[in-house]
C-alpha positions, 0 to 999 in steps of 0.5 A: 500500500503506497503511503496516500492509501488512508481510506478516505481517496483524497490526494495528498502531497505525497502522492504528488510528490510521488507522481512527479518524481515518477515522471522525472524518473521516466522522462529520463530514460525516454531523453537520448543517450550521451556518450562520455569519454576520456582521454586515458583509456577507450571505453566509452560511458553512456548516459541518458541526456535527462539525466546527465542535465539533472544531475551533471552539474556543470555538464548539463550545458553539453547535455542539452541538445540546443547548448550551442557546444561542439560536444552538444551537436556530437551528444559527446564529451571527453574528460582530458584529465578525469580517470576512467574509472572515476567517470564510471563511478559518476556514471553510476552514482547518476542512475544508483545514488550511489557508486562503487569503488570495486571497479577495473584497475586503471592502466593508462593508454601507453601500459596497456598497448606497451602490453599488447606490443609485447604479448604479440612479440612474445608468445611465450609470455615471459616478458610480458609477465614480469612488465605486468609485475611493474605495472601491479607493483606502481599501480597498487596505490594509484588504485587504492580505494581512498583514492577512488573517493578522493578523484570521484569527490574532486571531480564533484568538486570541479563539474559542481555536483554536490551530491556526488561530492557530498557522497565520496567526502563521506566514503572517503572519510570513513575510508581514512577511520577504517584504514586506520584501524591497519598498521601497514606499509600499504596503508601508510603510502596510500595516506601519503598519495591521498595528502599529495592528491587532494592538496594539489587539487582542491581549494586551500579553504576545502572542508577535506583538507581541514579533516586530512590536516587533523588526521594528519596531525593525529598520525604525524610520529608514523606518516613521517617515517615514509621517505615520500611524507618530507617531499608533501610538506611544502603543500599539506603544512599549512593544514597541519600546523594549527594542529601539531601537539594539540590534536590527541584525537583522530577526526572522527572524534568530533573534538572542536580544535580552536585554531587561528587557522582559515580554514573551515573546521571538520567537526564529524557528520 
């Protein structure tokens, strides 16, 4: 029984609610498909028009069939500096609400024809094994889960989707909690790419950088023994120093930390 169903046949707002989402659900997949693309990698994602307007931020001005856009006429878009795997995660999130990180592991265009170079020169496959190595053994971290969050919450964060950003900040958080849990090499290396990552492309004032600079603090005596945790310094100092030696929680906690620092304090969700 749908929640209008009281016995007495009369219309409320939430059958009209209903009703209308109804159409807007439906007229979605009556609207024609847009095909989105990158620039690392072949596959192509489609999506239907509706729903890449209603929901793709800035993308909706491609989207619309008048936009007056080369991509608009094409009904195609090539993201020039977007991973393949974080367009399929939007392109998921768009239909689902939601977005999973276990998606293929990213190669790039040149790892993946240096391949297939290799595997039609050497049948045996000797070679090819030991370059597939490599490529497992640098991409282990590019591909870790934190990272999936941080690309998909940086690309909201770009093409103004905040849903979608609302939804990998709190992924990614989480991510950080659980990680935390695990004293690994892993881990620890992943943190140091995640640090490096999110403050070279976010806004110094972004509510993220403020939770990684606690989180950073926090965890200072073990991130600092990674070799690579010196070379980020220059870019992630300003968002640790208002913390150093006061920041005895993690984040998550929820612990209000009095600073002199701009940038708009993390206090949980």
């Amino acid at each position: 029984m749908f929640p209008w169903h009281t016995g007495t046949g009369l219309r409320t707002h939430v059958q009209k609610d209903f009703e209308k989402n109804l159409l807007t659900y439906a007229s979605n997949f009556e609207s024609d498909i847009f095909k989105l693309e990158t620039t690392d990698d072949a596959r192509v994602y489609q999506i239907h028009s509706n729903l890449l307007t209603t929901k793709g931020g800035v993308l909706k001005t491609v989207a619309q069939v008048d936009g007056g856009f080369k991509e608009s006429k094409d009904r195609a878009y090539t993201f020039k500096s977007t991973s393949t795997g974080t367009v399929a995660r939007f392109v998921e999130w768009a239909y689902k609400g939601d977005y999973s990180a276990n998606l293929p592991v990213e190669h790039s265009a040149e790892e993946i024809s240096r391949l297939r170079d290799i595997a039609e020169a050497d049948p045996a496959g000797s070679e090819i094994e030991n370059l597939a190595k490599r490529i497992r053994d640098t991409t282990v971290d590019e591909n870790h889960i934190l990272l999936c969050h941080a690309r998909v919450y940086i690309f909201g964060d770009a093409y103004l989707i905040p849903g979608l950003k609302t939804l990998a900040f709190d992924k990614l958080t989480k991510g950080v909690q659980r990680a935390d849990k695990y004293n690994s090499l892993d881990r620890d290396t992943a943190i140091i790419k995640l640090l490096d990552y999110c403050f070279s492309n976010l806004h110094p004032d972004d509510e993220l950088l403020d939770f990684l600079g606690q989180y950073t603090a926090f965890r200072i005596h073990k991130l600092r023994e990674i070799p690579n945790f010196l070379d980020i310094v220059p870019k992630v100092g300003y968002a640790i120093l208002p913390y150093i030696g006061r920041c005895t929680e993690p984040p998550w906690e929820k612990r209000h930390y009095e600073t002199n620092s701009k940038l708009p304090h993390y206090t949980g969700r």
